[in-house]
C-alpha positions as CSV (number, residue, x, y, z in Angstrom):
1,X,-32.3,11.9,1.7
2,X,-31.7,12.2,-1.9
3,X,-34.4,13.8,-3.8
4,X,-34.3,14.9,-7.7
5,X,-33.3,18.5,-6.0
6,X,-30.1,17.2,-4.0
7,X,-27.3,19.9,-3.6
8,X,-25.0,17.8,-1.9
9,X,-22.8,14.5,-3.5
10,X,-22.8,11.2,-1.8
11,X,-18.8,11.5,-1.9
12,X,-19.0,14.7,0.2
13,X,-21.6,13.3,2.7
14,X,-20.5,11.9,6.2
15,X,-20.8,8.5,5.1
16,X,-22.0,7.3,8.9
17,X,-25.3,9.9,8.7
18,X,-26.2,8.7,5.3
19,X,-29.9,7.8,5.0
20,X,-30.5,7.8,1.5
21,X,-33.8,6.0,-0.1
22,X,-34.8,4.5,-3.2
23,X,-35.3,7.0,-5.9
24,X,-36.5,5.1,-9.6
25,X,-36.3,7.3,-12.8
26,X,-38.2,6.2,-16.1
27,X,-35.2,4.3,-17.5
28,X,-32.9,6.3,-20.6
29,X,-32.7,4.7,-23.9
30,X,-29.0,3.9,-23.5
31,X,-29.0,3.4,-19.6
32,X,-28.1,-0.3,-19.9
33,X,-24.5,1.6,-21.1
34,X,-24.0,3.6,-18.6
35,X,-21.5,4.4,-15.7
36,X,-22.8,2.6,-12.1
37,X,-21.2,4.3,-9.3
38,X,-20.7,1.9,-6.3
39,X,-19.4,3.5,-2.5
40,X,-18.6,1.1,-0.1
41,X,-17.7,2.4,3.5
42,X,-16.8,-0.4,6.0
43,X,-15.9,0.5,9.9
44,X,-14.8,-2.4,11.1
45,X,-15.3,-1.6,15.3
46,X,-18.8,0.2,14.6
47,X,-21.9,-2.2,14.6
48,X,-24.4,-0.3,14.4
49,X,-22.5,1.5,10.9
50,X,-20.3,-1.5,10.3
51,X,-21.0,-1.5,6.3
52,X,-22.8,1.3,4.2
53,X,-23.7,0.5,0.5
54,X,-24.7,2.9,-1.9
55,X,-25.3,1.9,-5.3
56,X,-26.1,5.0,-8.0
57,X,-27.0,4.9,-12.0
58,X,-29.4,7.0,-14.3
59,X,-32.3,4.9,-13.5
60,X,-32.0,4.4,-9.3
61,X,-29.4,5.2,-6.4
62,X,-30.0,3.9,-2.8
63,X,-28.0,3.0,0.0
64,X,-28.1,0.4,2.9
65,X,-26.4,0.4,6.1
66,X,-25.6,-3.2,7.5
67,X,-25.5,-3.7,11.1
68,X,-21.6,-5.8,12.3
69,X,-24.4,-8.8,12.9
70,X,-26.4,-8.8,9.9
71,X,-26.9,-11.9,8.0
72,X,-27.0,-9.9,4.6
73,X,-23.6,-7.9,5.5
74,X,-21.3,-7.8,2.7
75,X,-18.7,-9.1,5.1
76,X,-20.4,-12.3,5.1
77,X,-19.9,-12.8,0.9
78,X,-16.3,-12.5,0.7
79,X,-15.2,-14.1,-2.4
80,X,-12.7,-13.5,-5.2
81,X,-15.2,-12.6,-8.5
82,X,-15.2,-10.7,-11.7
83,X,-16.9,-8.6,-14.0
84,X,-18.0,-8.3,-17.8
85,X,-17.1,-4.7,-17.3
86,X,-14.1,-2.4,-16.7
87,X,-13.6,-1.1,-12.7
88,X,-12.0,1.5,-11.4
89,X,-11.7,1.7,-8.3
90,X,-11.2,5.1,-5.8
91,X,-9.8,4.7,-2.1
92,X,-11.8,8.0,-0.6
93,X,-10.5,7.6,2.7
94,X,-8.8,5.1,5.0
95,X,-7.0,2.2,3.9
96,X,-7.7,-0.9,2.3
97,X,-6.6,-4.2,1.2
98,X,-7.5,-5.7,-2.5
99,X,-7.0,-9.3,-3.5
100,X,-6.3,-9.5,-7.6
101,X,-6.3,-13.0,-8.7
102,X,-3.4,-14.2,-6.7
103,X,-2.1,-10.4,-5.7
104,X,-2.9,-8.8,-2.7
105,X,-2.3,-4.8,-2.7
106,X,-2.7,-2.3,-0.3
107,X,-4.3,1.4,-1.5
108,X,-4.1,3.9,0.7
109,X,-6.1,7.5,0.5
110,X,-6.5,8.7,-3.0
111,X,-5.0,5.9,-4.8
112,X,-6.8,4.4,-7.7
113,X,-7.0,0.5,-9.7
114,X,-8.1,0.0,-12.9
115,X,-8.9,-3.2,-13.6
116,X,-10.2,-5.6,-17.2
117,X,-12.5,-7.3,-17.6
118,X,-12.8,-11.1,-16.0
119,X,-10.2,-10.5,-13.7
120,X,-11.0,-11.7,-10.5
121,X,-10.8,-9.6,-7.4
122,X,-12.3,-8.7,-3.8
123,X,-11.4,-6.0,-1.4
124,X,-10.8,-7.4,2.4
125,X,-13.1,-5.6,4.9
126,X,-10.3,-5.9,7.2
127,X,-9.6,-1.9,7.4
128,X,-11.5,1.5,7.8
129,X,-11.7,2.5,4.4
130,X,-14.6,4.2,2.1
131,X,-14.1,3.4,-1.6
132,X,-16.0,4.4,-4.5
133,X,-16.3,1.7,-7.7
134,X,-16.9,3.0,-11.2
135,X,-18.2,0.3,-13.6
136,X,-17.6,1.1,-17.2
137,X,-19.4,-1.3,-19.6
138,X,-17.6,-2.3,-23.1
139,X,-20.5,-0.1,-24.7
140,X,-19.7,3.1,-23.0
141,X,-15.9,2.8,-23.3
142,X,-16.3,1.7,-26.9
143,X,-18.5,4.8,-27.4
144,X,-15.7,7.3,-25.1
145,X,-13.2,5.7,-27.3
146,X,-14.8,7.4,-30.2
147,X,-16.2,10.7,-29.0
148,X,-12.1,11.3,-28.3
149,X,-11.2,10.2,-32.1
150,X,-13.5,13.4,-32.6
151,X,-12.5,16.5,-30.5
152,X,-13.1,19.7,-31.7
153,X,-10.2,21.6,-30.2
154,X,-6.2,20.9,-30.5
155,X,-5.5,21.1,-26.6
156,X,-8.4,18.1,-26.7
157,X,-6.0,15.8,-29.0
158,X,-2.8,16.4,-26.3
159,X,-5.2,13.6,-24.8
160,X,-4.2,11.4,-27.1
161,X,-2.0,8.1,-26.8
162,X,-2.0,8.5,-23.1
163,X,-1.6,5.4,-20.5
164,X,-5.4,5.1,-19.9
165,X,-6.6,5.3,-23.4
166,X,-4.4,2.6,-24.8
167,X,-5.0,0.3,-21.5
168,X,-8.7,0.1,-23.0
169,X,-7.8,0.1,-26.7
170,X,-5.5,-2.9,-26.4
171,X,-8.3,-4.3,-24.2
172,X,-11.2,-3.9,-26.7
173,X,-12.2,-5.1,-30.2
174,X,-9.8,-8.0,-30.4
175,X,-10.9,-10.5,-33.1
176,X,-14.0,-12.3,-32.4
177,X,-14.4,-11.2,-29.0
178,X,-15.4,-7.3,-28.0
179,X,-12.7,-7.5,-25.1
180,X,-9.9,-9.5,-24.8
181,X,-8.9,-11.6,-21.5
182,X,-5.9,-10.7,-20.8
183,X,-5.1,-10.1,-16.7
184,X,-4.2,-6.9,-17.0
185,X,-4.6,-3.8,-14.6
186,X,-3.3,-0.4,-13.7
187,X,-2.5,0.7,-9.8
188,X,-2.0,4.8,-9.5
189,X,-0.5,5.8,-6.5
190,X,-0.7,9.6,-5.9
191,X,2.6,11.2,-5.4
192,X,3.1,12.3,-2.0
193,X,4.4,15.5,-2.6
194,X,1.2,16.8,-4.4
195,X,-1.7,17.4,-2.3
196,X,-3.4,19.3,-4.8
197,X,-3.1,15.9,-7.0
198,X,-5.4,14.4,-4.3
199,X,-7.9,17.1,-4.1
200,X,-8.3,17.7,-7.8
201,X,-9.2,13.8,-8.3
202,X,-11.9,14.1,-5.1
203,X,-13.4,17.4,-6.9
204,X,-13.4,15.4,-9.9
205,X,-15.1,12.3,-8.5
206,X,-17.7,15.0,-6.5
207,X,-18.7,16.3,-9.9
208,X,-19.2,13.2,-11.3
209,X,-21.5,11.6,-8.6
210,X,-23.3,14.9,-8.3
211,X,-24.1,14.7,-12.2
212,X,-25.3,11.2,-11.3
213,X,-27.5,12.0,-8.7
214,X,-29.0,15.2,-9.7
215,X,-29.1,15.4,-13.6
216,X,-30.0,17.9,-15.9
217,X,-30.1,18.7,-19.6
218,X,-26.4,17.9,-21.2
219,X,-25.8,15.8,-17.5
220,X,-25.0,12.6,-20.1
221,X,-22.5,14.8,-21.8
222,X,-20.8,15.9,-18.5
223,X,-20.7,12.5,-17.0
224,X,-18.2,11.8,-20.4
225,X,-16.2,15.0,-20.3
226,X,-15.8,14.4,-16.5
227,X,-14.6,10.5,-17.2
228,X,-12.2,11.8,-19.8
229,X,-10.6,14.1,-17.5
230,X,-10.0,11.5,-15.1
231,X,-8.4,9.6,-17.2
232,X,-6.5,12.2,-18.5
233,X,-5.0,13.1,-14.8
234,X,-4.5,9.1,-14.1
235,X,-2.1,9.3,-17.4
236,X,0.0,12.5,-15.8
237,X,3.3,11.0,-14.6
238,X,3.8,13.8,-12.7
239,X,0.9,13.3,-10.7
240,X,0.9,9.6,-10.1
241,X,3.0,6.3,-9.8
242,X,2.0,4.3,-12.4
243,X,2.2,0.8,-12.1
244,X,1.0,-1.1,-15.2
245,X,0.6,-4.9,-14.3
246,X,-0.2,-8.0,-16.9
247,X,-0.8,-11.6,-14.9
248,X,-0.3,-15.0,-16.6
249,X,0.3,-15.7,-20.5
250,X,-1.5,-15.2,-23.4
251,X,-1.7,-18.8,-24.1
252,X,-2.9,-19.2,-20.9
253,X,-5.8,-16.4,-21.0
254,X,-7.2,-18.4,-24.4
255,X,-7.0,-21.6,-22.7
256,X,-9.2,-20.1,-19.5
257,X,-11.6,-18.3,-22.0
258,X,-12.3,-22.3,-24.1
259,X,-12.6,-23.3,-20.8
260,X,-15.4,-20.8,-20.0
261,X,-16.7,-20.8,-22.9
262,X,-17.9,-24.6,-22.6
263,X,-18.8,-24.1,-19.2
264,X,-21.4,-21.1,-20.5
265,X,-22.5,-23.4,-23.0
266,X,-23.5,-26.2,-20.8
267,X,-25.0,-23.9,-17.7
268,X,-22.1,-24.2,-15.9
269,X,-22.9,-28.1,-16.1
270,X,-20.2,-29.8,-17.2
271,X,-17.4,-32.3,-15.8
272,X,-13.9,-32.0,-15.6
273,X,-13.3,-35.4,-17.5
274,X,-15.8,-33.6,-20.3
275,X,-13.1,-30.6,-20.1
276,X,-10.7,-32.9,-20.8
277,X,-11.9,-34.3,-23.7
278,X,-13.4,-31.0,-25.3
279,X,-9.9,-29.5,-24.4
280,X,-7.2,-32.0,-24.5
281,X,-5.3,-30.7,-21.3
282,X,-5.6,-32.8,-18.2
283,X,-8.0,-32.1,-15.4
284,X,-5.6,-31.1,-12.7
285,X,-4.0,-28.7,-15.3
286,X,-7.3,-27.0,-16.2
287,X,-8.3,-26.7,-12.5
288,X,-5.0,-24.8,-11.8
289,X,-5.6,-22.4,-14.6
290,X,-9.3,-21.8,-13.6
291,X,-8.3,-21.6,-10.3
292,X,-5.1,-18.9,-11.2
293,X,-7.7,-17.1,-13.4
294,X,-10.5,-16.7,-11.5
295,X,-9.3,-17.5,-7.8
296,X,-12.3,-20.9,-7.8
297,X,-11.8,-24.0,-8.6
298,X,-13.1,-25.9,-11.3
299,X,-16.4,-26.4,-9.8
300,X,-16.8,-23.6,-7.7
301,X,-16.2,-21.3,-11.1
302,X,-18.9,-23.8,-13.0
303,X,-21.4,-23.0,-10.4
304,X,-20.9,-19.1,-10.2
305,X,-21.4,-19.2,-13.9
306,X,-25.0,-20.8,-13.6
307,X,-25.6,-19.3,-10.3
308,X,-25.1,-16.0,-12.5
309,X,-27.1,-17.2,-15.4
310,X,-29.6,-17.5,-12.9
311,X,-29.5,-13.8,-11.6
312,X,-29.3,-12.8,-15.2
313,X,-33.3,-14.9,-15.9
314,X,-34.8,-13.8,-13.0
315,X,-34.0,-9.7,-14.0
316,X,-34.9,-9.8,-17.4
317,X,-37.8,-12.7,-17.4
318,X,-40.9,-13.3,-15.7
319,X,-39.4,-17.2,-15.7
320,X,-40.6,-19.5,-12.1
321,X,-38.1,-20.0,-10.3
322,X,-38.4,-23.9,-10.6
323,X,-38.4,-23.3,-14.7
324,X,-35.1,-21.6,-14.5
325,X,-33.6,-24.5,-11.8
326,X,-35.2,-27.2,-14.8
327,X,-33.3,-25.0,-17.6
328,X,-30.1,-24.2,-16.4
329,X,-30.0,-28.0,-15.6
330,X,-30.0,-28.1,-11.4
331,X,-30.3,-31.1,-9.6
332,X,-33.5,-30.4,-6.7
333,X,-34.9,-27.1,-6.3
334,X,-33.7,-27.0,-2.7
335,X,-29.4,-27.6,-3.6
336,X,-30.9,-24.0,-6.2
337,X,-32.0,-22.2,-3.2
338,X,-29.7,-22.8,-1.4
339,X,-26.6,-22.3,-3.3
340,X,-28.4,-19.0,-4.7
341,X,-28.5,-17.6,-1.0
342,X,-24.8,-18.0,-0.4
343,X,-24.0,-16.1,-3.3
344,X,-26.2,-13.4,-3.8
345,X,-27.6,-13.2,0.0
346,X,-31.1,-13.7,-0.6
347,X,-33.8,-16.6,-2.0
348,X,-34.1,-16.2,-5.7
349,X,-37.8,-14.5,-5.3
350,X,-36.7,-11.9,-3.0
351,X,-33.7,-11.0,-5.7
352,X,-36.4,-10.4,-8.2
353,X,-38.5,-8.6,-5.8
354,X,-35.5,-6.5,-5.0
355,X,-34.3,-5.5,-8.0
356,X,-38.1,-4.8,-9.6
357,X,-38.3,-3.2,-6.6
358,X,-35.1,-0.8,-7.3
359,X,-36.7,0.1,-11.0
360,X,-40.0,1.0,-9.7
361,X,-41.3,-1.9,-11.2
C-alpha cells in the first residue's frame, strides 16, 4: 500500500503483488507542470494479473490491476494517439513492441524513446513487458531548459549542447507556436557490453519515482536534478546507441497542423469538402497526411479531437453532460455516449466521477 511514509519505489516492487490505493495530496501551485509517471506491466498468459496500471504525480498515485477479461482492460483501447507533451518512455523489463506513426520498433530491457509532441504512437500488448512513461509538459521542459542556462558549477555546464538538450530546444519556442510539429524522436539502445549502463538508469528511475511518491522538503528540486541526469546519461555515446529519427517533411508537418487547427476550431466538426476549401489541397490528399500524421483518418482524427475536448470540459467544469454534447456540436446524446465509451472506457459521468474522485474532490 502506499502511504505518505512508503520506503519502497513502485519500480522496485514486484509489479504482480502490487496493491496500491488512492492517495490525494492538496494540489501544489505549479502541479499542473509537473512530471506524471505512468508504469504499465502487461502479462499476456496471466488473467488474473493480465494488465497493472499505475499512474503517479504530486497530487495522486494509484494503480489498477485488470483482469485478461475485463471490459475496461487497456488491451481493449488499442489505438495509435498523441500527446500535447514530451514522453519518454523506459522498457523495465521484458520486451515490447511500439507503433510510431507508421514505424513499428521493438525495445528490449533498458532501452529508452523519447518522443515530440503530436506524434502518434501505441505500444502492442502482444509481449511480457513492464514499462515506465514519463510525461514532460512544454512548462516544465521550458522551465529545465532554463534552470540549465544557470548552473552554478563548471562540471554542470559539460552538460551543455548535449543530444537530449537540443532534441527539446529545436522542439520548443518556434515562432507562434510553443512547440513545433515536427515527427521527431530519439530511440537509445543500451550498449550490451555495459551492464552497469543498465543499472545506473534503473537507480536513476528508482530515485525518481521514490521522490514522487514519498516527498519531502527540496523533493521538487530533486525530481529536476534527477531528470537532468537522465538526460545527461541518454546523451553519453558511450553508454547508448543513439538513434535520432525525423518522419515526414516540414511542409508536410504545417500542412497537418492547418489541418488541425480548423478541425479544433470547429469541435472537431468539420467536412472534408470544408478542408478543402479552407485549405486548397484535395480531400484524398489531406486524408493521407492526417492519416500519415496521426495514424486516423480524416474523421476518425476529427472525432478524437472533440471526443478530447470533451474529457478536457468534464475535468475542469461542472458543465451537464448534454450541455457539452449541445456545445461541442454532437448530433444525439446517445452517438456522445457512446463514442465517449470506446475511447476513454467509461460513460462521460463516471469519467468525471473518476477523476474527482482521484483529486479527493
Amino acid at each position: 500500500m502506499l502511504s505518505k511514509n512508503i520506503s519502497v519505489s513502485p519500480i522496485s516492487m514486484k509489479a504482480d503483488s502490487m496493491n496500491i490505493r488512492v492517495m490525494s495530496r492538496t494540489p501544489a501551485a505549479d502541479s499542473t507542470s509537473a512530471p506524471d509517471i505512468i508504469f504499465e506491466t502487461f502479462h499476456p498468459n496471466d488473467k488474473e494479473n493480465n494488465c497493472i496500471f499505475t499512474f503517479i504525480n504530486p497530487n495522486t498515485c494509484y494503480s489498477v490491476a485488470f483482469k485478461a477479461d475485463d471490459s475496461d482492460n487497456p488491451i481493449n483501447y488499442q489505438q495509435l494517439h498523441y500527446h500535447d507533451y514530451f514522453e519518454l518512455i523506459y522498457v523495465i523489463s521484458g520486451t515490447m513492441y511500439q507503433q510510431i506513426e507508421a514505424e513499428r520498433h521493438l525495445y528490449p530491457t533498458g532501452s529508452l524513446c523519447l518522443l515530440n509532441c503530436f506524434i502518434s504512437h501505441q505500444e502492442e500488448y502482444s509481449t511480457d513487458f513492464r514499462a515506465l512513461f514519463l510525461r514532460l509538459s512544454v512548462p516544465f521542459i521550458t522551465a529545465l531548459l532554463y534552470d540549465m542556462n544557470n548552473f552554478y558549477f563548471e562540471i554542470e555546464h559539460d552538460y551543455k549542447n548535449q543530444l537530449a538538450e537540443h532534441f527539446f530546444e529545436s522542439n520548443l519556442n518556434r515562432p507562434g507556436q510553443p512547440y513545433s510539429l515536427r515527427k521527431e524522436y530519439i530511440d537509445f539502445i543500451p550498449k550490451e557490453d555495459d551492464p552497469d549502463t543498465r543499472q545506473y538508469m534503473y537507480a536513476l528511475f528508482d530515485n525518481l519515482t521514490r521522490q514522487m511518491t514519498d516527498p519531502t522538503i527540496g523533493s521538487t528540486y530533486i525530481v529536476k536534478s534527477i531528470l537532468m541526469q537522465i538526460l545527461c546519461e541518454l546523451s553519453n555515446s558511450s553508454h547508448y546507441h543513439v538513434v535520432p529519427l525525423n518522419l515526414g517533411t516540414d511542409a508536410e508537418t504545417a500542412l497537418f497542423q492547418a489541418i488541425r487547427n480548423q478541425i479544433q476550431n470547429r469541435h472537431g466538426h468539420i467536412s472534408r469538402e470544408e478542408l478543402e476549401t479552407a485549405l486548397s489541397y484535395s480531400g484524398s490528399y489531406l486524408n493521407r497526411i492526417v492519416k500519415k500524421h496521426s495514424g486516423y483518418s480524416i474523421k476518425q482524427f476529427a472525432l478524437a479531437i472533440s471526443l478530447k475536448e470533451a474529457a478536457d470540459l468534464l475535468q475542469t467544469t461542472d458543465m451537464p453532460v448534454n450541455e457539452i454534447c449541445v456545445t461541442l456540436h454532437f448530433s444525439n446524446l446517445t452517438y456522445f455516449y457512446s463514442s465517449f465509451q470506446k475511447k476513454y472506457g467509461t460513460t462521460p459521468k463516471k469519467y468525471r466521477e473518476n477523476y474527482r474522485n482521484t483529486l479527493g474532490i
